[in-house]
N, C-alpha and C positions, 0 to 999 in steps of 0.2 A: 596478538594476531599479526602474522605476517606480510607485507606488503606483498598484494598480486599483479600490481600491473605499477611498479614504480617507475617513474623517467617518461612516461609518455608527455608528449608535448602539447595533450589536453587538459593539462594542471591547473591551466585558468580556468577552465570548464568546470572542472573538478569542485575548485573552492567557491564558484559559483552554485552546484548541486549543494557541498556543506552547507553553504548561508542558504541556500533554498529553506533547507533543512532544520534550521534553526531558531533562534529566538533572543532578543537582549534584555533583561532584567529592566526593569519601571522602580521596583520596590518591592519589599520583602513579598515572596509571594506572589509574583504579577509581571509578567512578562509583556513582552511585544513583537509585533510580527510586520515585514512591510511587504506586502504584496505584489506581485508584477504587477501591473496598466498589462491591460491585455486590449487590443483595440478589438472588437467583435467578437469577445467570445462573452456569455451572458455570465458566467459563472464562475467559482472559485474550481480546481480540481481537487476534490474529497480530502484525497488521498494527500494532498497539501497541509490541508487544514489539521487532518490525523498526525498528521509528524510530527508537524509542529506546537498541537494537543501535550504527545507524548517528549516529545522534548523541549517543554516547561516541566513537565512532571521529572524527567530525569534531572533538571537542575537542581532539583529539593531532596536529590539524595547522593552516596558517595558513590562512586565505578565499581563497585563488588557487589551492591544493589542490583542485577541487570533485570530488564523489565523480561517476565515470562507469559503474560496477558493483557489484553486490553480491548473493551468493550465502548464503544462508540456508538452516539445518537445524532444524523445527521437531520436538525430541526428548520433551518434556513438556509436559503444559497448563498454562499459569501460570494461576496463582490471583489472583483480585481480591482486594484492599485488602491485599496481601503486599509486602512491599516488593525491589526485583529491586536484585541489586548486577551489576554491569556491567563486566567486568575486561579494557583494550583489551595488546594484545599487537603492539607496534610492527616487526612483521616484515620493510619495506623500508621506506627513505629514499633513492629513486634524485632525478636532476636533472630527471626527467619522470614520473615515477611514485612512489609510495608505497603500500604496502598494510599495510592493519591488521586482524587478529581480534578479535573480540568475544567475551566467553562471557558470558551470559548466568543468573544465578541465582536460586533464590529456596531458603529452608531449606537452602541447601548443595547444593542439587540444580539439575543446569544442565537447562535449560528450551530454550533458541536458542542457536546459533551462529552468529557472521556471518566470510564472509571482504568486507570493500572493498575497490576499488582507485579511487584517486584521482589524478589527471592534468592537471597543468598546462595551461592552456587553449594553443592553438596552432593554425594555419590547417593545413587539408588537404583532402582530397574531401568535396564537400558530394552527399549522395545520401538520399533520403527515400522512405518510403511514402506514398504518395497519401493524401491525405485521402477518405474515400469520397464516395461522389456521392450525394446527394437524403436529406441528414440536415438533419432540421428544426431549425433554430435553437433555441438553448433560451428565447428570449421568446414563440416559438411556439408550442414545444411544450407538450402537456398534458398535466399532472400526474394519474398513476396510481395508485391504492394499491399497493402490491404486499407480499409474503411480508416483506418484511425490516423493514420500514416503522421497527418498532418495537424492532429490535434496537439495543444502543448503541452500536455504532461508528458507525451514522447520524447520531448526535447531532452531531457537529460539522460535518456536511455538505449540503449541496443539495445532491439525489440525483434527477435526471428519466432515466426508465425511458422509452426510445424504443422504441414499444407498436406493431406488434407484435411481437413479437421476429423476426429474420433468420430462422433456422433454424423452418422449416415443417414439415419431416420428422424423426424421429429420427436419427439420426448424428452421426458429427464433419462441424466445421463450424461458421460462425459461431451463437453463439446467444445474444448480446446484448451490447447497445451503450446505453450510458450518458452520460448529460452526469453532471459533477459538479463540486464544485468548495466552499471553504472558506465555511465561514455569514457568517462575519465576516471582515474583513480582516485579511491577518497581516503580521511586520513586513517591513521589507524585506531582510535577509539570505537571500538565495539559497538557504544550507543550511537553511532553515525550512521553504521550498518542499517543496525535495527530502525530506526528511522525511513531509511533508504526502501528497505522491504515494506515497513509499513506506505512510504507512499506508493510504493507501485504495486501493492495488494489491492487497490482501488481503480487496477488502469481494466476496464474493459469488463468489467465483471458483466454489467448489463446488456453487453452484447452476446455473453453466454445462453444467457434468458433468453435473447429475442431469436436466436437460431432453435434455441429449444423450440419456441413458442411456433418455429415455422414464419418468421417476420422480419422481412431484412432491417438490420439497422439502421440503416439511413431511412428508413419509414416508421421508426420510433422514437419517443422519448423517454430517455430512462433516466433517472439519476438515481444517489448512493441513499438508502431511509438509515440503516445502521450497519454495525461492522463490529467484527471480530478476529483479533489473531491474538494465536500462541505459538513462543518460542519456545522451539524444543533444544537447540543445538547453535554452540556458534557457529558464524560464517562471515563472509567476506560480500560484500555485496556488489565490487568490480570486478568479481568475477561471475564465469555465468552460474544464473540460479532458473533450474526446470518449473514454471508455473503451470499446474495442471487445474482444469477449471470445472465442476461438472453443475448441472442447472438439477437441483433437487426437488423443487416443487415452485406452482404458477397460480395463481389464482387471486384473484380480486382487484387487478390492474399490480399485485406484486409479484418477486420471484424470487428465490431462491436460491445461491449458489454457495457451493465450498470447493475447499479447493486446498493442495500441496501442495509445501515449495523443497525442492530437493536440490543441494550443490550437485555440480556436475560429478563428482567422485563417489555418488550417491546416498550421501548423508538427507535423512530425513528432518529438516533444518526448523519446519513451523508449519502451521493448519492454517487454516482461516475459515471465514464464512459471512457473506452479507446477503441483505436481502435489498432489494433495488424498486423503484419503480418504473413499471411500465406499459404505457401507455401509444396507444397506435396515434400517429402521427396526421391529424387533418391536414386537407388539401391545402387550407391555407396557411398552415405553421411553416 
């Protein structure tokens, strides 16, 4: 993979996103994670905890391995500035496959589970989702404030909200599409990328739901129940990547979304799909 955005002078940024991203070996088997201190925010961001799932599991295999799924149970809120032990569970080692589990900790208490499965690269049917049509470049696009602005899993991203949102009426259906992509350049191992994608697969899902549902966000609570992505295609992930998000089904205080991620040169790069929870927001929360 070729560097997309080399020399920029947000490098220190950059190798702050890697370490985001990452994990240190404990013992065979068992990694660790050190959390930001987040002063006032109640919770881990998902999509943190999923990276860093998946990148203990990639330490237990070689770089021709690359992960092509991974299924995720988000069971408790992880805590900022706690530190997560990360325990991978080498399940198969076939000639074209391998899968590995992840349990996720923190005080003794498991937080996420991951199952991956990882797949020797190999030629076969090549079939993709359309890139959609009459989506504005992101050089063109103009920058919105929006709801999230300020929350921290932003921080490590270029985040352009493609205004107005798709979905005009209440229901399932699409209901927003996003450019995004890394602030700073990261390095060039593959599995960084995919990490990268995998946390920001988690950024905002639940506010797809709650415009479905006709419920601003700021008057709900939502968080991640589970998660799923598959990689179809490499990619670069400091460059920009189209998140497209549509809300599929609501009901029982949960919901429903999947969603696309396409490179800007319209390569159909990975799926996804989680289901979230959500809940209308009392007067006094």
């Amino acid at each position: 993979m070729s560097s997309a955005r080399t020399g920029s002078p947000d490098s220190a940024h950059a190798r702050e996103f890697a370490d985001l991203l990452g994990v240190a070996p404990v013992d065979t088997d068992l990694f660790e994670a050190l959390t930001p201190a987040r002063p006032g925010l109640p919770r881990l961001f998902g999509g943190d905890v999923a990276a860093r799932a998946l990148a203990a599991a990639q330490h237990t295999l070689p770089a021709f391995r690359p992960v092509h799924a991974l299924h995720g149970f988000f069971l408790l809120e992880g805590q900022p500035g706690e530190r997560m032990l990360l325990r991978v569970e080498r399940v198969r080692d076939g000639r074209s496959f391998a899968t590995r589990q992840v349990s996720v900790t923190q005080n003794g208490r498991t937080i996420f589970t991951l199952t991956a499965s990882f797949h020797r690269e190999e030629a076969g049917a090549d079939l993709a989702v359309a890139f959609p049509a009459g989506i504005v470049p992101p050089e063109l696009a103009e920058h919105h404030p929006t709801d999230v602005d300020d929350f921290p899993a932003r921080e490590p991203l270029d985040v352009i909200e493609l205004l107005p949102f798709p979905g005009t009426e209440v229901g399932v259906g699409m209901q927003r599409r996003v450019w995004m992509r890394s602030r700073a350049p990261l390095p060039d191992d593959p599995a960084v990328h995919t990490r990268a994608l995998t946390y920001a697969s988690d950024f905002n899902t639940g506010h797809a739901v709650a415009r479905a549902a006709g419920i601003e966000p700021a008057d709900a609570i939502v968080a991640s129940l589970s998660h799923s992505l598959w990689l179809h295609r490499p990619f670069r992930f400091d460059d920009w990547i189209l998140m497209e998000m549509s809300c599929d089904a609501a009901a029982g205080a949960r919901g429903l979304v999947s969603g696309t991620a396409h490179t800007r040169d319209g390569a159909h790069i990975a799926t996804y799909t989680q289901e979230v929870l959500l809940r209308i927001r009392r007067p006094d929360h």
